[in-house]
N, C-alpha and C positions, 0 to 999 in steps of 0.2 A: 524293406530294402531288398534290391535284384543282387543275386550273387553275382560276383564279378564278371563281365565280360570274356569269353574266352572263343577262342578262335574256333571255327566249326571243325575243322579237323580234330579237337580236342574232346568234342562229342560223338557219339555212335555216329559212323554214317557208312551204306553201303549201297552197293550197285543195285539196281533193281534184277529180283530173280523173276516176277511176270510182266513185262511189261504190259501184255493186253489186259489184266487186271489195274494196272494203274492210270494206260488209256480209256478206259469204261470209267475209272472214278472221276477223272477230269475232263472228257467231254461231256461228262455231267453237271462238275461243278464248273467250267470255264470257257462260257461262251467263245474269247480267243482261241483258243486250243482245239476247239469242237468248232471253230474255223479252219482249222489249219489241213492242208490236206494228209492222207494217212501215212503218205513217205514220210513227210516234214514233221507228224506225229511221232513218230518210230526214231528218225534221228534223232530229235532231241529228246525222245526217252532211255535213249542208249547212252546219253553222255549223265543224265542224273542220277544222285546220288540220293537214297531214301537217309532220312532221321529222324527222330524222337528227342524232347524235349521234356524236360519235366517243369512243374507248373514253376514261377514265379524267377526261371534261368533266360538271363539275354540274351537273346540271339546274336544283335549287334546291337551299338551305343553311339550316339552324336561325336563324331568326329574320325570313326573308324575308317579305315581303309576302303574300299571297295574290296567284295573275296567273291561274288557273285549272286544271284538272283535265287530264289526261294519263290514255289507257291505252295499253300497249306493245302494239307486234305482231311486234316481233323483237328477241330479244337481253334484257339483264340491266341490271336497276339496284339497287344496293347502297343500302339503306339503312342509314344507322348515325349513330350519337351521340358526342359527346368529351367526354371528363372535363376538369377544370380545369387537368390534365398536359398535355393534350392527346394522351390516349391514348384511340384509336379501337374503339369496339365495334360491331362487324357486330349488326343485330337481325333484318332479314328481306334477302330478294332478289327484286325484282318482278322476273314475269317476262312472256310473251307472253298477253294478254289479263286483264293485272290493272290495276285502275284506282289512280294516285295524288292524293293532294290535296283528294278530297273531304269532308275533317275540315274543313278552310279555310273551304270552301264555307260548313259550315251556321257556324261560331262567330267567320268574320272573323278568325281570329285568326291570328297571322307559322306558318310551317312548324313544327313540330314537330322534324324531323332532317335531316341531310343524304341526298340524292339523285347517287349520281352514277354514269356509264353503266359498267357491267362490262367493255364489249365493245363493236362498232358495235352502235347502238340506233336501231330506226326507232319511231315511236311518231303517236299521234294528241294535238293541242291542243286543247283548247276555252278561250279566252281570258275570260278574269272577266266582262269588261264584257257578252260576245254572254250568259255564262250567266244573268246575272241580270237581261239585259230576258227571257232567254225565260223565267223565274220569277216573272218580274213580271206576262209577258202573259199564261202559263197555268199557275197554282199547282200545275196537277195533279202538274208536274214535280218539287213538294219529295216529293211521293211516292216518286215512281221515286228520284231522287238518295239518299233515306231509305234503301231497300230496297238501296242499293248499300252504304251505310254498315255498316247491320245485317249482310249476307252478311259483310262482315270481321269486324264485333266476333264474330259466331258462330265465327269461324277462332280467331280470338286467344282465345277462350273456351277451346274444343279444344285448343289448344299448352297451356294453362294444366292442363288436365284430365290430358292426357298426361304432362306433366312430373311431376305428383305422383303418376298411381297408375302409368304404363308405366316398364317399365325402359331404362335408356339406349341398350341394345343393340336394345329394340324401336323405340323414337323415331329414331334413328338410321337403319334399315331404315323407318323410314316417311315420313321427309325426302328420303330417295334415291327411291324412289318418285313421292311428286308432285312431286320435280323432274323423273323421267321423263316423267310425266302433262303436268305442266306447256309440255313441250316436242315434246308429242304423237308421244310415241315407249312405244308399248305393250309393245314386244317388244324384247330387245337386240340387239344391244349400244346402250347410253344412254349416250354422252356426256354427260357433266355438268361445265361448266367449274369449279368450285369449286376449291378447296382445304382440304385439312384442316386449318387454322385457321380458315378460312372456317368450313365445315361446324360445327368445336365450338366457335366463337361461336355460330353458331345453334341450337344446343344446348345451352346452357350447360356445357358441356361443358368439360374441360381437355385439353391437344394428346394428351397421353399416353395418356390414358383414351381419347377419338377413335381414334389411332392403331393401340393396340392393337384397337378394335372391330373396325376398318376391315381389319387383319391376318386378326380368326378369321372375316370376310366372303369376302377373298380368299382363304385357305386352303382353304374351302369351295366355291369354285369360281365365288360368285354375284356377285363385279365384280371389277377390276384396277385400282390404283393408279399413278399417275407424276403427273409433275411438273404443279400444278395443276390436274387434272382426276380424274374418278375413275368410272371404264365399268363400267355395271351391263352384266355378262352373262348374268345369269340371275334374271327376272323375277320366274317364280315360286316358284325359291327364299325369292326376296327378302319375298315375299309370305309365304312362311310363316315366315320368321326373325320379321316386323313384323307376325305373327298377324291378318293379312287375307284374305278370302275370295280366291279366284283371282280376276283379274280377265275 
């Protein structure tokens, strides 16, 4: 169980002391941002706030207010939804340089699902109130904000794409993958903190059907299973199991 929800002001958070060091970590991990030109980089590094998370604390929770946007630059956050049982379903897991929150942004409207840190999580704030005088002062910004939205619905489009024509054992091989990518490790051995229920929630997958996959992977030589993690050892194996060009 997540400790209770609490407002980000009630956790560490402060102003950033190098900005060029936090611009170098996120034109690394954030394609968007490593779009953006270097004023519009610097603006909005002057308005965020840095914080830390410790493992298993919410960030925010289904039905919360809007308080502003977040992107990580270390570590995991579990996104997932509860049934009326109060049975939890994993849907995705942001990871280092993926933005959360910006649904809020354009429709006002309470969180969507719960947020809560996988692991120590360091991440960047942008607080509501600083984002919408700088929307107010220069519109150009629902642009850029726009074009961060659209990059995910195109993601969620592709999961949508794969799940009905790829087969499980290629979708599979292709989640271990940008969880590599994601963690900016090209070459193995990739540590992947997961677990395999983790994993075939994100899959829609069932543990067994998971399980088994995850068997004729490591048979194969191309990663190792134990307990909550699972090491890609061989890339481009992986890469032709998930029929992707090498990388």
């Amino acid at each position: 169980m997540a400790p209770s929800p609490q407002h980000p002001n009630s956790h560490q958070a402060n102003t950033l002391g190098n900005n060029a060091d936090f611009a170098a970590r996120l034109i690394r991990l954030s394609p968007w941002f490593a779009a953006l030109a270097d004023t519009e980089q610097q603006q909005l590094l002057a308005l965020a706030q840095y914080r830390q998370l410790p493992a298993g604390q919410r960030l925010f929770s289904r039905g919360d207010s809007f308080d502003g946007i977040y992107v990580l630059l270390q570590g995991g956050v579990l996104i997932a939804g509860v049934d009326k049982t109060g049975k939890e379903a994993l849907l995705t897991i942001v990871e280092g340089g993926d933005f959360i929150g910006e649904i809020a942004l354009f429709d006002k409207q309470s969180r969507t699902h719960d947020a809560t840190a996988s692991g120590p999580v360091q991440l960047l704030w942008w607080p509501a109130h600083q984002l919408l005088q700088l929307l107010n002062d220069q519109p150009l910004w629902w642009q850029r904000f726009g074009q961060l939205l659209t990059a995910k619905m195109r993601m969620v489009f592709q999961a949508f794409e794969d799940m009905s024509l790829q087969s499980a054992q290629v979708r599979l091989a292709r989640r271990l993958l940008l969880c590599c990518r994601l963690q900016q490790s090209s070459v193995g051995p990739c540590v992947i903190p997961m677990s395999q229920e983790q994993l075939g929630q994100l899959l829609a997958l069932s543990r067994q059907t998971t399980n088994q996959l995850l068997q004729q992977l490591e048979a194969a030589g191309y990663i190792e299973k134990s307990y909550g993690q699972i090491t890609v050892l061989n890339v481009a194996g992986l890469q032709q199991v998930a029929e992707l060009p090498p990388s």
